[in-house]
Backbone as ProteinMPNN parsed JSONL, in Angstrom:
{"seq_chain_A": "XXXXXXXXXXXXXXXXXXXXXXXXXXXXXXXXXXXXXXXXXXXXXXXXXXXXXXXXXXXXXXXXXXXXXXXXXXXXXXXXXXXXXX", "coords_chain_A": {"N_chain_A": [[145.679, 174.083, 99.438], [142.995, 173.278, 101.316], [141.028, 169.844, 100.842], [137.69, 169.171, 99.614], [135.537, 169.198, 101.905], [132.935, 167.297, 101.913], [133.394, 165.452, 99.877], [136.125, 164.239, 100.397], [134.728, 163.177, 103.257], [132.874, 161.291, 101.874], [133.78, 160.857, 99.397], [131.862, 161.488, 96.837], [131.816, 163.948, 94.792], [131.096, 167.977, 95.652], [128.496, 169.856, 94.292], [130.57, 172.048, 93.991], [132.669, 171.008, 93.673], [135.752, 171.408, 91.546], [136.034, 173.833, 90.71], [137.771, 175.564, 91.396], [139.679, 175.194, 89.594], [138.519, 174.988, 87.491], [138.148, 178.03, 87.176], [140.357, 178.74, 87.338], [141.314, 177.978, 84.8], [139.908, 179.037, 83.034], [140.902, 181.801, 83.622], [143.371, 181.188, 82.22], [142.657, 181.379, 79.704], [141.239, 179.004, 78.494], [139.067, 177.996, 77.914], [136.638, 175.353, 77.256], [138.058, 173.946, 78.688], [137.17, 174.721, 81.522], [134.509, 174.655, 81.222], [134.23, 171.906, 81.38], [135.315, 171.132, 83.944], [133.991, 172.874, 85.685], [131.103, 173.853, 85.162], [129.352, 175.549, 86.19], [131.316, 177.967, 86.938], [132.072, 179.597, 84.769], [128.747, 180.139, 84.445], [128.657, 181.756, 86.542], [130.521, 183.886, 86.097], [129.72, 185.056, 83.926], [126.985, 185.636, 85.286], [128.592, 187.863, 87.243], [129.219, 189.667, 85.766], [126.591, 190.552, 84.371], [125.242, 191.91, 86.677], [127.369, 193.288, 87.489], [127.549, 195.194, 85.101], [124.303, 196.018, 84.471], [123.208, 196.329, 86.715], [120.625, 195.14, 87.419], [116.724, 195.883, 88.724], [115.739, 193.863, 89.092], [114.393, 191.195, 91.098], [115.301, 188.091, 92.111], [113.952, 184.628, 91.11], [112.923, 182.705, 94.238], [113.291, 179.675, 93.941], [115.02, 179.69, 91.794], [118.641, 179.581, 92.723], [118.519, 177.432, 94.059], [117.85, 175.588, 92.064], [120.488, 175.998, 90.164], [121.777, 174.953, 91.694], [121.644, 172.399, 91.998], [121.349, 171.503, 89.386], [124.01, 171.743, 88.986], [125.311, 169.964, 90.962], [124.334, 167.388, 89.72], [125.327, 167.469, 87.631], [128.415, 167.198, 88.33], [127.906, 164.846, 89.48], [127.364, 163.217, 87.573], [129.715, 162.794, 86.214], [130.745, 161.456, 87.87], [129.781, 159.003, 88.079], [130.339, 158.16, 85.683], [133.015, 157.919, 85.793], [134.534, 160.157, 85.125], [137.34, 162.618, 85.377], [136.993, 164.53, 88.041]], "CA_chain_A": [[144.259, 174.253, 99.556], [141.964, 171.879, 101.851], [140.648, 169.172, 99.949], [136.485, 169.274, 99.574], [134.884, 168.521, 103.203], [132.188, 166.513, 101.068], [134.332, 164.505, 98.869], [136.973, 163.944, 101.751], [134.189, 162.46, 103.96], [132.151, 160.312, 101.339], [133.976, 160.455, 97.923], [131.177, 162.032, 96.323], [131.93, 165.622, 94.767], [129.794, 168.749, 95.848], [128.123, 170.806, 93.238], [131.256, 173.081, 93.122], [134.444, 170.451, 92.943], [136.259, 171.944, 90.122], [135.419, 175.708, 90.635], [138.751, 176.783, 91.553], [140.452, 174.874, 88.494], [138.195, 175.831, 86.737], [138.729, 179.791, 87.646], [141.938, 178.986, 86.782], [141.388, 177.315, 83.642], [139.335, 180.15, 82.686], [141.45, 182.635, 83.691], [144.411, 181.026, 81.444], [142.051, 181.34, 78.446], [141.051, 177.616, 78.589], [136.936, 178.261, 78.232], [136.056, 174.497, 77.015], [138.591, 172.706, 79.953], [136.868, 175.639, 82.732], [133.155, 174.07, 81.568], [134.773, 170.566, 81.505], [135.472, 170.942, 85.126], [132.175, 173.365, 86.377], [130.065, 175.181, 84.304], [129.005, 176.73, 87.281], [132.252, 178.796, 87.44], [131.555, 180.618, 83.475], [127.758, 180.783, 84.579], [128.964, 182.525, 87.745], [131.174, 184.686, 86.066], [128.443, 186.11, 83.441], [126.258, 186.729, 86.203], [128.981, 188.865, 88.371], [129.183, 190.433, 84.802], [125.594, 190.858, 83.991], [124.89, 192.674, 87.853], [127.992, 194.515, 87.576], [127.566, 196.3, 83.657], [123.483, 196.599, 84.253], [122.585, 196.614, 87.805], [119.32, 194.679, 87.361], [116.463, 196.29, 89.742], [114.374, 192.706, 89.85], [115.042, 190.21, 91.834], [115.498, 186.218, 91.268], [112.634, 183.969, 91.835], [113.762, 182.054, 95.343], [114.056, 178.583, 93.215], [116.417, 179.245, 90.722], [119.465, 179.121, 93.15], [118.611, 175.939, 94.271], [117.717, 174.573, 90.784], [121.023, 176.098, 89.776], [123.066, 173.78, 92.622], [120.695, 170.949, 91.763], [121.753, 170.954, 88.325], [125.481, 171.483, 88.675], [125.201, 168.553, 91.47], [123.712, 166.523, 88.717], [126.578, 167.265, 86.386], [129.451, 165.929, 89.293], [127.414, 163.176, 89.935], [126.826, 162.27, 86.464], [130.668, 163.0, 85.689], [131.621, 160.856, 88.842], [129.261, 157.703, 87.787], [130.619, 157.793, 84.286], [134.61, 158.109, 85.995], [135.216, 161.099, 84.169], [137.741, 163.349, 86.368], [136.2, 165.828, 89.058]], "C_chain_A": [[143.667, 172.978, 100.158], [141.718, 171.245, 100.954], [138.713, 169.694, 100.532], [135.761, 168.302, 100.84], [133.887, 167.374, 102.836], [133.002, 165.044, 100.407], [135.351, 163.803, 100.064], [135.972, 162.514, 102.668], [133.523, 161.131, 102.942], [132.738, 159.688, 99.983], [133.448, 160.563, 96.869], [131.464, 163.51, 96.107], [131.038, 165.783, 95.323], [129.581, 169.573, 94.41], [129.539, 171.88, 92.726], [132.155, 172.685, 93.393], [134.592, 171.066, 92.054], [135.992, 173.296, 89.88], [136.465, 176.113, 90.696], [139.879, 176.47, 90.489], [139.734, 175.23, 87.687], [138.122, 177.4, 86.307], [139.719, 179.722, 86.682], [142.158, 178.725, 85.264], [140.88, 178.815, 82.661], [139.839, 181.317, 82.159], [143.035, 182.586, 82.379], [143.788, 181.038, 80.336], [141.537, 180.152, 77.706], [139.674, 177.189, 78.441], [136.437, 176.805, 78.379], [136.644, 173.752, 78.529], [138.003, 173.372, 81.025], [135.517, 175.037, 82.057], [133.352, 173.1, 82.003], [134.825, 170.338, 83.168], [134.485, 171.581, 86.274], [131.912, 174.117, 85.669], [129.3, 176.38, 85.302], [129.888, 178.293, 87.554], [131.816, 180.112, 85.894], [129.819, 181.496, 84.093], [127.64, 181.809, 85.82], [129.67, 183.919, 87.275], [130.223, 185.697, 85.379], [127.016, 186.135, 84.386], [126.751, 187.2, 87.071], [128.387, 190.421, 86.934], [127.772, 191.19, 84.46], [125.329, 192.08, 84.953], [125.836, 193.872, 87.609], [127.388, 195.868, 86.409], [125.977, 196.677, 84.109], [122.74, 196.551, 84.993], [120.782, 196.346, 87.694], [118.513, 195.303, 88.677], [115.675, 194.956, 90.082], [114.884, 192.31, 90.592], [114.797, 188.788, 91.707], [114.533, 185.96, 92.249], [113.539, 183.122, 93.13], [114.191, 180.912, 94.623], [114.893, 178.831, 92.569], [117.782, 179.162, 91.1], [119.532, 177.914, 93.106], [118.614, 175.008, 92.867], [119.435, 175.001, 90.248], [122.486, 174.956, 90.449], [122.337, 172.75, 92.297], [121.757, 170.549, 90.251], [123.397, 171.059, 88.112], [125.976, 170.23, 89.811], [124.763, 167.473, 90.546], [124.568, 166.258, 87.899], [127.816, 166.792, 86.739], [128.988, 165.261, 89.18], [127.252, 162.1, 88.448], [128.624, 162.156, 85.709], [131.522, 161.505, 86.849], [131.18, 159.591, 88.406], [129.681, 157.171, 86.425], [132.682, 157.64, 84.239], [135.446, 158.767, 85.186], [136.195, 161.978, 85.363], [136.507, 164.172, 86.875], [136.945, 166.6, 88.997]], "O_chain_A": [[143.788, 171.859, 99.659], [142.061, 171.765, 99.893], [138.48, 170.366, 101.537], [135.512, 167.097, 100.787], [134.031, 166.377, 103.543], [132.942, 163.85, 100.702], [135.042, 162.689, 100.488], [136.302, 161.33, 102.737], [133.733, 159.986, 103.343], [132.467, 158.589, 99.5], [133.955, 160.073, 95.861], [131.387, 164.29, 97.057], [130.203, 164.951, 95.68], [130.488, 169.822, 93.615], [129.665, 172.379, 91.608], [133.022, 173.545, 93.548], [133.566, 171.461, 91.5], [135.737, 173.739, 88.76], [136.59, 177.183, 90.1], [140.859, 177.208, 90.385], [140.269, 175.986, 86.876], [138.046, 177.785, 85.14], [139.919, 180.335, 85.634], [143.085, 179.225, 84.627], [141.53, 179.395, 81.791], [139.64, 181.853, 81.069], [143.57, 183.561, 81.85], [144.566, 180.52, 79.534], [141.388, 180.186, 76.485], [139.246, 176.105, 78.837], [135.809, 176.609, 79.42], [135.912, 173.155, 79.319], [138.195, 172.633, 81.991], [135.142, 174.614, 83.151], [132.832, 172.913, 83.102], [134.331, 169.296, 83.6], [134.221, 171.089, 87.371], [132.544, 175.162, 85.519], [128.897, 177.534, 85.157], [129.469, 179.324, 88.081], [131.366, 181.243, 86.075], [129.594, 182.702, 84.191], [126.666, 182.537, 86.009], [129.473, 184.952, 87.915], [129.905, 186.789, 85.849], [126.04, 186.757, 83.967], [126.023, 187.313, 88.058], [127.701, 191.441, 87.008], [127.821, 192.407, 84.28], [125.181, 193.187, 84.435], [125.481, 195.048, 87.523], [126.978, 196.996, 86.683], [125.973, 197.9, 84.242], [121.56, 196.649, 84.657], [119.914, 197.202, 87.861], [119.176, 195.383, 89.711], [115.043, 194.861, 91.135], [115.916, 192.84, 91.004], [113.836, 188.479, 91.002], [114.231, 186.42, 93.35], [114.745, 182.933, 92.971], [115.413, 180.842, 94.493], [115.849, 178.066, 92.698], [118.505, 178.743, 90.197], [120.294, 177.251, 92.403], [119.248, 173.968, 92.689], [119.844, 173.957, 89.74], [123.523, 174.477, 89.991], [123.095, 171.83, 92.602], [122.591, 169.654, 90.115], [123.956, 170.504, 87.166], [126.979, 169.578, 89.521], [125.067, 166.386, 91.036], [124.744, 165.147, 87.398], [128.462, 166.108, 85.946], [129.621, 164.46, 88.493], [127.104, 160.887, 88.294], [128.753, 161.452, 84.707], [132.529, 160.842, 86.599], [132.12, 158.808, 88.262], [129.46, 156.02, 86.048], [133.423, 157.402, 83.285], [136.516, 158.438, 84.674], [135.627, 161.967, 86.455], [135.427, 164.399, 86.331], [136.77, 167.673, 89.574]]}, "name": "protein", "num_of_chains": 1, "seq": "XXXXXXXXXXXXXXXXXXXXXXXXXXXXXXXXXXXXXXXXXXXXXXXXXXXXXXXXXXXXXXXXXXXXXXXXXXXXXXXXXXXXXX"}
């Protein structure tokens, strides 16, 4: 697997380093080490889950994507300044 075009160039994660270990982590029944590495990947998964089981008819305010990459950029960056793994 490529390494992270982001990280590669600057050394700074992006919002979703750790998504596909985390998948994986996940997927091996690992819940706490799959937040540990993105919480984005659980909160991703209960909302395929949510859409799939109850086909919501609203629709998301335009911010809350962005606030949702804001704040998992916030949680690399605060994981990278404290030299916790990515």
């Amino acid at each position: 697997m490529p390494p992270c075009p982001l990280r590669a160039l600057t050394g700074v994660p992006c919002p979703f380093c750790g998504g596909t270990r985390g998948t994986l982590a996940l997927l091996h029944g690992d819940f706490l080490h799959s937040l540990a590495l993105n919480p984005g990947v659980v909160l991703g998964i209960v909302a395929v889950l949510y859409v799939v089981w109850r086909r919501p008819r609203r629709t998301l305010p335009t911010w809350l994507p962005c606030a949702v990459v804001a704040a998992l950029w916030a949680f690399q960056l605060a994981k990278y300044a404290t030299s916790r793994p990515v």
